[in-house]
Every structure is written in C-alpha cells, then in structure tokens.
N, C-alpha and C positions, 0 to 999 in steps of 0.2 A: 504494500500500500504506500506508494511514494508521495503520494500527495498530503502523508501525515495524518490521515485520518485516522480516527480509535478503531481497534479491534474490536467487531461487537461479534464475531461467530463464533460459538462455543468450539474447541478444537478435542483432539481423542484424549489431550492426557486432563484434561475438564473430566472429558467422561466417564474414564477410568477411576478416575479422584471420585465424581458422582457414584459409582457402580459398587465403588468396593465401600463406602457410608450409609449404601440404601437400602440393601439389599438385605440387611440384619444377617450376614452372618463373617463377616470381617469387617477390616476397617482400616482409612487410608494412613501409609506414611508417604511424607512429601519429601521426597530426597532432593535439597535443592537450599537454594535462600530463601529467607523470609519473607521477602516480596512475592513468590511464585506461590507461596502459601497463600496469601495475604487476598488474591482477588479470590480465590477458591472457596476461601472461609466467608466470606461477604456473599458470596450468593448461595452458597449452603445455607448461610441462615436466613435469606431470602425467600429462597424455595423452601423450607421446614424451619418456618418461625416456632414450632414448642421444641426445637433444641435450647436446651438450656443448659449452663457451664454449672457443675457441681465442684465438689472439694477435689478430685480427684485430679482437675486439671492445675492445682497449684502446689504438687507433688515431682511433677518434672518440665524441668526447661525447655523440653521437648514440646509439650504443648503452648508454653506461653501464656498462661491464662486462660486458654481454650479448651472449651470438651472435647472437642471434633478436631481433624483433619495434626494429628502431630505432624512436627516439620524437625529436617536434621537442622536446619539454619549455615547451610555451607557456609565457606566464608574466601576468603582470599588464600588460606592459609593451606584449606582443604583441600582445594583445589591444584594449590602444588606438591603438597605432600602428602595427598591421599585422603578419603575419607573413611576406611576400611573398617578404622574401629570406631569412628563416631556414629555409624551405619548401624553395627552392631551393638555399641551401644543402647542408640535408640529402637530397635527390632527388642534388647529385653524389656525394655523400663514399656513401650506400650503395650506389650504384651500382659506384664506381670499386672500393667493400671487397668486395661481392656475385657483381659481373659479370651480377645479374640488374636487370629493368627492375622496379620497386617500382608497387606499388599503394599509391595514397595513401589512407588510411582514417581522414574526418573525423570527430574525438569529437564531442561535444554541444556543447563548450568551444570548438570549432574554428569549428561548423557556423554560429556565431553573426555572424559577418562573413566578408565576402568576402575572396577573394583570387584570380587566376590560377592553377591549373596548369599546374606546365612541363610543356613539353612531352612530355619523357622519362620521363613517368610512366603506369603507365595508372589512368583515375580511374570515378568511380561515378556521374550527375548523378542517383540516384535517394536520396533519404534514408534510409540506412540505421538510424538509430535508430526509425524506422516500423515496422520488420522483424521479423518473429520469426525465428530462429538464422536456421533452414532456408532460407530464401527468404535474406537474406544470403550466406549461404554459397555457395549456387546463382547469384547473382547475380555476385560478383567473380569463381567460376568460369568463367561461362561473358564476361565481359568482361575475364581473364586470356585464355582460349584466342581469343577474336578478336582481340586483338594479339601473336597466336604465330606463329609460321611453322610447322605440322604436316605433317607425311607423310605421302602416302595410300596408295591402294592395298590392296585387297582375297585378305589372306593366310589367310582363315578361322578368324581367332580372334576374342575376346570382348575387350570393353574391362569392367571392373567400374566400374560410375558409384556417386556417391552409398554410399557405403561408406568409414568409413577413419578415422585417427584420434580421431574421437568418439565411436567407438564402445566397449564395455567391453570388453579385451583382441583391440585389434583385428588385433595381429599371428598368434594363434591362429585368428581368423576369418577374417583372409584367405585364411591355409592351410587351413581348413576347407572354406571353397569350392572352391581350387582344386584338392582333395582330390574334394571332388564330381564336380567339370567334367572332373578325369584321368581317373575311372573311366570314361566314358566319350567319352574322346577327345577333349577341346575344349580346346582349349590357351587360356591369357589371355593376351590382348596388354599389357593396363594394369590395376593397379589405382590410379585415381588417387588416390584420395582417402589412399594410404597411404607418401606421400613417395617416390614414385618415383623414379629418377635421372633428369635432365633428357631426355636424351636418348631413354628410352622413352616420357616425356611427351609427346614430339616426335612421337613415330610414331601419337597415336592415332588417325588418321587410316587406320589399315592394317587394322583391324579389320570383320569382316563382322559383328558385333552389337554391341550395346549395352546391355548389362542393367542394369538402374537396380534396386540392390536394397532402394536409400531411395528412392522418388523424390520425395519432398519436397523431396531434396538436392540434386535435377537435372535438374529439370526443364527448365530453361532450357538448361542444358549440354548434353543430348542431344539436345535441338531443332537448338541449333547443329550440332552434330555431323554429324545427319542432314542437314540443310540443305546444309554445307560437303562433305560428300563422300558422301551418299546411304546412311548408315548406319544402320539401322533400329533401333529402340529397343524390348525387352521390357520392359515394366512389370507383375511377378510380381499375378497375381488375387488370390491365398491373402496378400499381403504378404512380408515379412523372411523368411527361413529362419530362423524362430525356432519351435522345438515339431517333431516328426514330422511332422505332417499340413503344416503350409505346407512343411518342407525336401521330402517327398515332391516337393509342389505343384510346387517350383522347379525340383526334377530335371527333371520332365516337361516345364515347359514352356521350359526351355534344350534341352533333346533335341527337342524337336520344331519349334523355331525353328531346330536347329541342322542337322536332319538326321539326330540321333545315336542312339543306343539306349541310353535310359534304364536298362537292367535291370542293370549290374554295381553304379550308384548305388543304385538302389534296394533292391538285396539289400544290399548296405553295411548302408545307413540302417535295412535290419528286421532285419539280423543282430545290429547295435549297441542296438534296441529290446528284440529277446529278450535279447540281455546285463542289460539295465538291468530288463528285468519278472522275470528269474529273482532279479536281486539283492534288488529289493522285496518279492517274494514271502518270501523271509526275515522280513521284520520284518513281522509281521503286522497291525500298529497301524496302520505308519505310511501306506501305501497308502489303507487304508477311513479313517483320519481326515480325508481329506481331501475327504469324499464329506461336500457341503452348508455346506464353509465359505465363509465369506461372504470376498471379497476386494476391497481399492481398487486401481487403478491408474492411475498417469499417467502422460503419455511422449507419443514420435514415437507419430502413428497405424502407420508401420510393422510397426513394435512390438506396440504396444496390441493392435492387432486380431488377428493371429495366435494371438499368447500367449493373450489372451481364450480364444480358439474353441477351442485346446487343452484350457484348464484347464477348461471348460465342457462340451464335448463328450466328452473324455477320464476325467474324474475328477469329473464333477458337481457342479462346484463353482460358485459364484452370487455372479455381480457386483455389488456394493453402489454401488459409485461410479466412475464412469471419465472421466479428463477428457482431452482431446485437445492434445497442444498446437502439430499441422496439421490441416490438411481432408483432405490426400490419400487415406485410407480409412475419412474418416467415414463416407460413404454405407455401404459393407458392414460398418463398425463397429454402425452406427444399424440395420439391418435386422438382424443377430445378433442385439441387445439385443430387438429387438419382435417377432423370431419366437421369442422364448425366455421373452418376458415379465419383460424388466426394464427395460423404456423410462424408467423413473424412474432409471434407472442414472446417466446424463449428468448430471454436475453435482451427485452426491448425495453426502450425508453418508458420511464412512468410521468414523464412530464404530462399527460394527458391523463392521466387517470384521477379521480373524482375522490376514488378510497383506496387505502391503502391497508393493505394486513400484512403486519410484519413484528418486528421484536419490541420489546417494553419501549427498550431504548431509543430509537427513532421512531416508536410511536410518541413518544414525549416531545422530542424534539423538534416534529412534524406539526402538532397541536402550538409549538407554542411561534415556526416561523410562518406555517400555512396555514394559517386558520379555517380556512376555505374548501379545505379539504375534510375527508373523514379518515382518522388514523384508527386501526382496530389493531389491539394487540394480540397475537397469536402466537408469541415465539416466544423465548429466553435470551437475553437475560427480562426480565418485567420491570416496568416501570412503578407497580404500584408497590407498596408496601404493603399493605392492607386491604385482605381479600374478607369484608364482612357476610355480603350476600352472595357469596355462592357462585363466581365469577368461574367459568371451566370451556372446555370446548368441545367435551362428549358428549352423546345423548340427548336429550330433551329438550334439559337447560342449555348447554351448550347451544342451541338453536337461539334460546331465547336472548341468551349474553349477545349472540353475531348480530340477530337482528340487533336489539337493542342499540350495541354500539356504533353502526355504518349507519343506524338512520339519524339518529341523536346527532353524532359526528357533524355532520351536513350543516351548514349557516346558510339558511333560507330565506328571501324577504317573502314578508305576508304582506298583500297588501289588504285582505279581507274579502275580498270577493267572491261571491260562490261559485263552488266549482261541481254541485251537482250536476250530471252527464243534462237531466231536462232543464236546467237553465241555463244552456252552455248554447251557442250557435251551432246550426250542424252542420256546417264542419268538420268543430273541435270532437261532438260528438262522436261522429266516425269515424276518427281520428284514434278516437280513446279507445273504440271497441273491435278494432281492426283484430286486436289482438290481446287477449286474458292470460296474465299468468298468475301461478299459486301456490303456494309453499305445499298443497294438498296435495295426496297422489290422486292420479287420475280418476279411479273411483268414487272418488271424494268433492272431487270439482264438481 
C-alpha cells in the first residue's frame, strides 16, 4: 500500500491469533514484540467484550496485565542472540497460568531467525503472514484439533464450523441458527468458533454433520473432522444465511442432510418476511428507492455472494463494484454478475455506488466524509463498540439489521408530497408499476 494508507484487512496470523483464543481449547502465544501483540488484543476484546482480565494475568510478564493473547515481547537483543529460551520460557509460565497447550504464533519480527519449538506447544510450519484471515484461521484450527484428544461417537446433532467471533454480533447469530435448526428438530452439538467451554470442544467428534457456514473458515477443519471420525461436511450452495432467499436455502438443505422437515423453519422465516414487507409497505419511499441503486461491496465471498443475489434479485438493485477477499464462492459470485450483466462489477470503481457494505472501519469513515451515501457495516474490524440490540448478519435478524441500515443510511429530501401511485400523474404511475419487487419468495408475492 504505497500510498500510506492503514491496513484494515484482517491477515492469517490475525486469524491464527483469533482461532487458537476461540475455539476453547488452546490459547494464543505471540512470539514477537509488543506492538504485534498490541493490535491483536484490541480487537479481541472488540469482538468478545465479556473477556475480562483476572488475577492471573499479573503473575507473569508474559501477559502484561492481560488475560488473553501472552506475548514473548522480543526485543533488539533477541533478535541477535536468539530467543530460544525466552520462547520456552514463556510456553511454561502460560501453560502452568492457562492449563491449556498454547499455539505459538510467529510475527514477521519472529519469523526472521530460527529457533526450536518446545515441544509443548502446538506450532504452524506453514507461513502464516502469506495468509489471508481465512485460511489462517482454518489452519491453527484445524492443527489445534489434531493435537486434541476428541470424542466420538455418532449422537445426531450438528457441529456449527466456520462461524463465531468475527462475525458482526455473533452471539445473536449463533442463537439465530440454532433458533432455525430447533424448529425443526436438530439439536447442535458445537458451535466452535464461539468460545465454547472446553469440554464441548472435546466432544466434536459426537456429531452426525458438519455445517460449514463460512467455509472459507474451515475448510481444513472439516476435512479433519470427517477424516478422524467419518463426519460428513455440508457446504451451504446459496452461501451464509444472510438475506431470505440463502437463510431459506440453509433451512432446506440442513433438513434434508438431516432427515428433518424443513417447514416449521420455513414458515418462521416467511412469517418474519411478511412482518418486515407489511412494515415497508408503510413508508412508501423507502422500499421503491431502492429499485436501480447502484451498490459496492467487499467482504468474505460468504457474504458477498448471498447479500448480492438478494439485493439484486429482490429489490433490483445493480452492482457497481465487488471485490472478494476469498475464492470460496467466486465461481457462483462470477456467474451472478455475467448472467445479470455486470461482469465489469469485479474490481470496479465504487464512485457511483449509492451504498456501501464493507468493514466497521471505512464504514465510519464513509459516514463521516460522504454523508450522502449509505455505509452498512458487514466486515471486521467494526466500528461500533457497543452491540445492545442484536446487531448480526445471519438469519432473520440479520435481514432486518441490512434492511434497517442501507435504508436509514440514505439522506433524502422530503418535500411532503404525496406519492400514493392514485394521486401521482400517469405516467409516474406506470412508471412505478412496470415493475414489483419483494423481499417475499415468490409464493408469497
């Protein structure tokens, strides 16, 4: 980035850091300096505000005052003459404070000389600053659970992969899913990625599926999975249960992997859509403005692709710019965009676009030099501190956060006039009715 701009992409040894703190059954060491620690631990407690520092972090220097993320604190010194036993040093003291086996997570600073791993650690030999988040993340995952001792055993529930703390209000999400999966019958064994207590981490070996609802976050981890105890892996076609049409998508095909009968989720999900399309029908404006705006988005393809196909399909609205930042559903990303005719979308200028879904970070920044714009936050790092209502991107809610925020977003003049369709000229009329869209599935319209 020559032009000096901040780094705001989450990169693998983030993810790595993230994966071996989340995941309840290890826990990160940062071999590195304090600074490399330093942004790690600020969005850790971003993302998991009830981490709180107990007495245990003012035991060793290692943590610094902190619960989370111990660091060796390289220094000038270490780096010439080694850090071999400061390494091991700090691999006993978090272990003997922890009780868990630590993942060693080599900074830039670190990766530049060698040194042994003790043994009691589990380590990475693949370079993680090579990494984007995702594959990071997925990688210390699934090289924590190979030095795990798990449970097996085949009880007929669902393990959640690839979902969990970095996600936008992911404790509202997880309950969202497994709000989905109760209606009809599927009980969760794990969500990992959402600090589990050790011990259920332990068991995900007990589970008859495996839904990967990132799977860019897991790819590696369900492979093992299935390898280790013959656990089959769903990888959603529609992507993330983000929008109606993919949460539908997910219902069906967990019900149909599961056995189960899809329809008490289902009516759920269009009971909650007629709530949301009576509400809009209210505001007359705000529904038809959004028919032909131009919009950017960047993010997990998860994400991206889902949202897309809603905002496009649903409310006619036309992608100026989208950039991926995995492969996992570029392919049906890329085919969207060329059966719709915006193949130029990929990579293209957002100066035309109206809204904006992208990280906390330049969603704040957007809000405060374009006002004129709608910024919708979708990504990490997040802008807000404080998630009180239920702020998420899965399921239901998650419909109702996207709406909410891209129409709110918008700086509109009223100037009072009415705009029922019979007191409009026609026209405007025919104008307006050339063409209906609706957050409904078809049945429903």
């Amino acid at each position: 980035m020559g032009d000096g701009a901040m780094m705001t992409v989450p990169d693998g040894l983030l993810g790595a850091a993230l994966a071996a703190e989340t995941i309840g059954l290890s826990c990160a060491l940062v071999n590195g300096p304090g600074g490399c620690r330093s942004r790690m631990q600020t969005l850790l407690h971003d993302l998991a505000p009830g981490i709180h520092d107990g007495t245990a972090c003012c035991r060793s220097s290692f943590f610094s005052r902190q619960q989370h993320l111990p660091c060796t604190f390289l220094d000038d010194e270490d780096l010439v003459f080694g850090s071999e036993d400061k390494v091991s040093e700090a691999v006993r003291t978090v272990t003997s404070i922890t009780g868990r086996r630590p993942l060693v997570v080599d900074t830039l600073a670190a990766s530049m000389h060698c040194y042994d791993s003790p043994s009691d650690t589990i380590s990475i030999a693949e370079d993680l600053s090579e990494m984007g988040f995702s594959e990071g993340y997925d990688t210390a995952a699934c090289a924590i659970l190979a030095e795990t001792d798990l449970d097996g055993g085949n009880d007929g529930s669902v393990n959640i992969l690839g979902y969990g703390v970095t996600d936008l209000g992911w404790k509202q999400g997880s309950r969202e899913i497994e709000r989905l999966l109760a209606l009809m019958g599927v009980k969760i064994n794990c969500v990992l990625g959402c600090m589990p207590d050790p011990d259920v981490a332990k068991g995900l070996g007990k589970a008859a599926l495996n839904i990967m609802v990132r799977p860019e976050l897991c790819r590696r981890t369900s492979d093992h999975l299935e390898k280790r105890f013959g656990i089959p892996s769903l990888r959603p076609t529609a992507g993330a249960p983000v929008g109606y049409p993919s949460t539908r998508s997910f219902v069906r095909e967990v019900a149909d992997a599961m056995g189960a009968d899809p329809s008490p989720a289902l009516e759920f999900i269009d009971e909650e859509a007629k709530s949301v399309h009576s509400e809009l029908n209210g505001y007359d404006r705000a529904i038809r403005g959004l028919h032909s705006k131009g919009f950017a988005i960047v993010g997990e393809s998860s994400t991206t692709y889902p949202l897309m196909r809603w905002l496009m399909e649903s409310f006619g609205m036309a992608p100026f710019s989208v950039e991926l930042l995995d492969s996992e559903y570029e392919r049906e990303t890329l085919d969207l965009l060329e059966s719709s005719g915006f193949s130029d979308a990929v990579g293209g200028p957002d100066h035309d676009s109206e809204i904006v879904f992208c990280d906390g970070l330049r969603a704040l920044e957007g809000r405060l030099n374009q006002p004129f714009l709608s910024f919708v936050e979708t990504g990490m790092p997040y802008g807000r501190m404080v998630n009180l209502v239920g702020r998420t991107l899965v399921g239901t809610t998650g419909c109702r956060y996207i709406l909410d925020e891209m129409m709110n977003g918008l700086i509109r003049f009223r100037c009072g006039q009415p705009t029922d369709p019979e007191l409009l000229p026609k026209a405007q009329r025919h104008c307006m009715h050339r063409k209906t869209y609706s957050i409904l599935p078809n049945n429903l319209q």
